[in-house]
N, C-alpha and C positions, 0 to 999 in steps of 0.2 A: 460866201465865206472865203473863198481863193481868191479874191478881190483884198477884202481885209489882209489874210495872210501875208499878200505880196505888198503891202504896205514896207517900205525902206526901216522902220523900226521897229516889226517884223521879223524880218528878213533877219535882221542883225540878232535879232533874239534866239531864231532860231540858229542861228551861227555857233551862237554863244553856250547855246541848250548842246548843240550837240559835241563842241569841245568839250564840258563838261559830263557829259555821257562817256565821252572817251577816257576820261580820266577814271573814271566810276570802272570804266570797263578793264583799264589796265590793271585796275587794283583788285579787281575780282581776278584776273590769271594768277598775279602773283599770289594772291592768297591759298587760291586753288593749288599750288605749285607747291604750296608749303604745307599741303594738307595732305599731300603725298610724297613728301619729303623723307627721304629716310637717314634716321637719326643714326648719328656718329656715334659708335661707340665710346663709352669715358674712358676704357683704358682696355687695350689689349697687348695682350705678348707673344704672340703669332709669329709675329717675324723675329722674335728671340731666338736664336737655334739652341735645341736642348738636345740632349743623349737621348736617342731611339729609346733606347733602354730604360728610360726612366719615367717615359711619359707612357709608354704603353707597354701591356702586358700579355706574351703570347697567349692563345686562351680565355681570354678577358671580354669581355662586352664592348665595341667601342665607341666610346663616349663622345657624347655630340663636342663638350668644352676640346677633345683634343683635337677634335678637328683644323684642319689647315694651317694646323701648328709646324713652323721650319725646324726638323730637325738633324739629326747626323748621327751617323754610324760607321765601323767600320767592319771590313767582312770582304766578300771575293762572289763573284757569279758565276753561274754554272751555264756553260756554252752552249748545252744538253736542253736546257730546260728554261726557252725562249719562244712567244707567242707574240703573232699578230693580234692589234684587238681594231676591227675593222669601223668606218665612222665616225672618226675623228678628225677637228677640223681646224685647219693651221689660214690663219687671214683669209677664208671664205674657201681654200681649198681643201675637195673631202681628202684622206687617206688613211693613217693608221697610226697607231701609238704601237710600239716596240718595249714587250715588259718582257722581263727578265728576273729570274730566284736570284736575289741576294741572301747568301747567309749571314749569318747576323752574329758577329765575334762577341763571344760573352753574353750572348741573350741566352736569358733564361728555357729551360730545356722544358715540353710537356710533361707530364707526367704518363707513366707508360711507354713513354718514346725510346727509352734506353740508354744506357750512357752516352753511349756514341753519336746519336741523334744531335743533328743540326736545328738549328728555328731560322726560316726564312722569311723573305717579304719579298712580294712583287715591287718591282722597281720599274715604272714606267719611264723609260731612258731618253726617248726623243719620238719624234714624229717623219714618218715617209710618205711618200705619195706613192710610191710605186714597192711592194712586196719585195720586189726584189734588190730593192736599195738599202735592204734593212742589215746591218752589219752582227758580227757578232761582239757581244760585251766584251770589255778591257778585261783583261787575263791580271792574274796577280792579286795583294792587297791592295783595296782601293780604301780610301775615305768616302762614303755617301754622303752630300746634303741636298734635301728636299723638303720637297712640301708632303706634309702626312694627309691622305683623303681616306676618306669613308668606301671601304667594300660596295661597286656595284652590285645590283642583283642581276644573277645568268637569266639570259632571254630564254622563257621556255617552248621548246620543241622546236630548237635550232641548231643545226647540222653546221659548226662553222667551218669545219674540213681542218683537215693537219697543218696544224703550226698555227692554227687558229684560235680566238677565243670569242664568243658573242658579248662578253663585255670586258670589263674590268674589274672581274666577280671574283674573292678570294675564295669564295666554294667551290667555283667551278677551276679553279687554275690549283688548287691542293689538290683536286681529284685527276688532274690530267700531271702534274708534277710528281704524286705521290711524296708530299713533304710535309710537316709539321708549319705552322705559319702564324706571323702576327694578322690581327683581324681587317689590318687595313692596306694601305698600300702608298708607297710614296713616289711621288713626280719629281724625278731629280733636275737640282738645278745646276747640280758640281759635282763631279766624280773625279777623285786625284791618285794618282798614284805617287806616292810624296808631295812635291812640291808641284807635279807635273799634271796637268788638265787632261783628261783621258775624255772624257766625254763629250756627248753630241755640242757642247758650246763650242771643241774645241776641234771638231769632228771639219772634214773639207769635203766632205762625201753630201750624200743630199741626204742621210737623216738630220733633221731640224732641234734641237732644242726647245724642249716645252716651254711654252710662257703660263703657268698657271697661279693665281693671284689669289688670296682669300677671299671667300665669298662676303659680299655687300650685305649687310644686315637686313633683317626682312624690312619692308615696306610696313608703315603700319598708317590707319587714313589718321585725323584730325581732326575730328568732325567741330571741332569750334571754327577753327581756319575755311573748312567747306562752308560754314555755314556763312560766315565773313564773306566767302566770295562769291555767292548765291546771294548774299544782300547785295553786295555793291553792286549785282546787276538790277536788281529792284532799283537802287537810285539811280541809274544809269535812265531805266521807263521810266520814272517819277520824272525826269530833268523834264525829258519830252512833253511829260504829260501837262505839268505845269505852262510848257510853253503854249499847248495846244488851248488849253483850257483859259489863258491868259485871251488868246487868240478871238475863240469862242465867244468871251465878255464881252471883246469890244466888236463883234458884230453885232452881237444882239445889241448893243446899246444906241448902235448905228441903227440896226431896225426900229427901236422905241423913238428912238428921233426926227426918223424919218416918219411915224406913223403918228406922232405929237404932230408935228409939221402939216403934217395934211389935213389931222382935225381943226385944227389953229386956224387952215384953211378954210374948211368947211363953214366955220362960226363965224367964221370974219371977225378974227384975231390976228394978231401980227405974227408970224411966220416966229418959230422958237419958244412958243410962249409954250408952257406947260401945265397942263392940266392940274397938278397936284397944286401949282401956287395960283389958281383964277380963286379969286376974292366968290364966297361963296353964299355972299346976299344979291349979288352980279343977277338980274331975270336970265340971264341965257343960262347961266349955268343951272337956277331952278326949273326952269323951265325943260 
């Protein structure tokens, strides 16, 4: 049968089989590709900056929608009341995020908290590599904008040591701050004092400026597109199969030929003649 195979027209088929296979094959990744594609949201407002104040509420539950919502506030930080949160990671190197109590001007007050009572928010200010490059926050009225995140949860049965925090947990930094707090926590990306840039973007020191972006919509599969790309491998074997099987044919037929031929021979008939068309009143053939 490697004999047929390596026949020149053949050859050429199976050339052709498996450029065709290749095609079958590239259209299965891209389908596959798109069966784990994750879909663009129709419309978000994320990067809209809104008043602190309006989107969330000290005390409140916080809601997945306001998530990584940009927004802005205005208020002053307390130099007192600044924490390493260890583990964090600026273009592949480890160090630290630098979060700070912002009070929050005109945020709404708890209840029981008493007149005088402040509402604050962690304000994750910039990134260090080294503890001790961590500065302390711009003195004054500032302007806040950032990105608003979801309350991590405190790692349990972890000793982070002073000036420390195990995450970026508003449970665990209200208890070590003793303040009232909104539920989340925001990544500034602009801190002004008027006109003037006070913070880490504008910083010459090695604390870094967050780069933190809204999160990518979940993944979700496609199983009609998987299924699309799980067939085009099917024709992709099929191409082959067909070349093999085409292959197969003209051996055997090459065997029945050659096996005609020799009876042909036998009977003392003329070499090609074939059995199916011998004239059948013929004595040899009754015979």
């Amino acid at each position: 049968m490697l004999k047929t195979a390596l026949k020149p027209r053949w050859i050429a088929g199976l050339v052709f089989a498996i450029a065709i296979s290749g095609v079958f094959v590239l259209l299965s990744q891209w389908q596959f590709g798109r069966s784990t594609q994750a879909e663009a949201p129709i419309s978000t407002t994320t990067e809209e900056v809104k008043p602190l104040t309006a989107v969330l509420e000290p005390g409140d539950f916080f809601h997945g929608s306001v998530a990584d919502q940009m927004v802005s506030a205005t208020g002053s930080y307390d130099p007192q009341k600044q924490v390493l949160v260890p583990d964090r990671f600026d273009d592949g190197a480890k160090g630290y995020w630098v979060v700070s109590a912002f009070a929050v001007k005109d945020a709404p007050v708890l209840a029981g908290a008493g007149a005088s009572a402040q509402t604050w928010i962690p304000v994750a200010r910039g990134w260090v590599a080294d503890p001790a490059d961590a500065t302390a926050p711009p003195s004054g009225a500032i302007e806040l904008t950032g990105r608003l995140l979801p309350s991590e949860a405190p790692l349990p049965k972890t000793d982070p040591g002073p000036g420390r925090a195990s995450a970026a947990s508003v449970a665990e930094l209200i208890n070590v701050w003793e303040v009232s707090s909104y539920p989340g926590l925001v990544a500034a990306a602009s801190e002004r004092a008027g006109s003037t840039e006070v913070g880490a973007a504008a910083s010459a020191g090695e604390i870094k400026p967050l780069r933190v972006g809204p999160q990518p919509p979940a993944q979700k599969v496609n199983w009609l597109n998987l299924f699309y790309s799980v067939e085009w491998v099917v024709f992709a074997g099929f191409a082959l199969f067909i070349w093999w099987r085409l292959v197969k044919d003209d051996y055997r037929r090459t065997l029945e030929d050659a096996l005609d031929a020799d009876e042909a021979a036998a009977a003392g008939e003329p070499a090609g003649t074939n059995s199916s068309n011998r004239n059948p009143t013929d004595p040899k053939v009754q015979s």
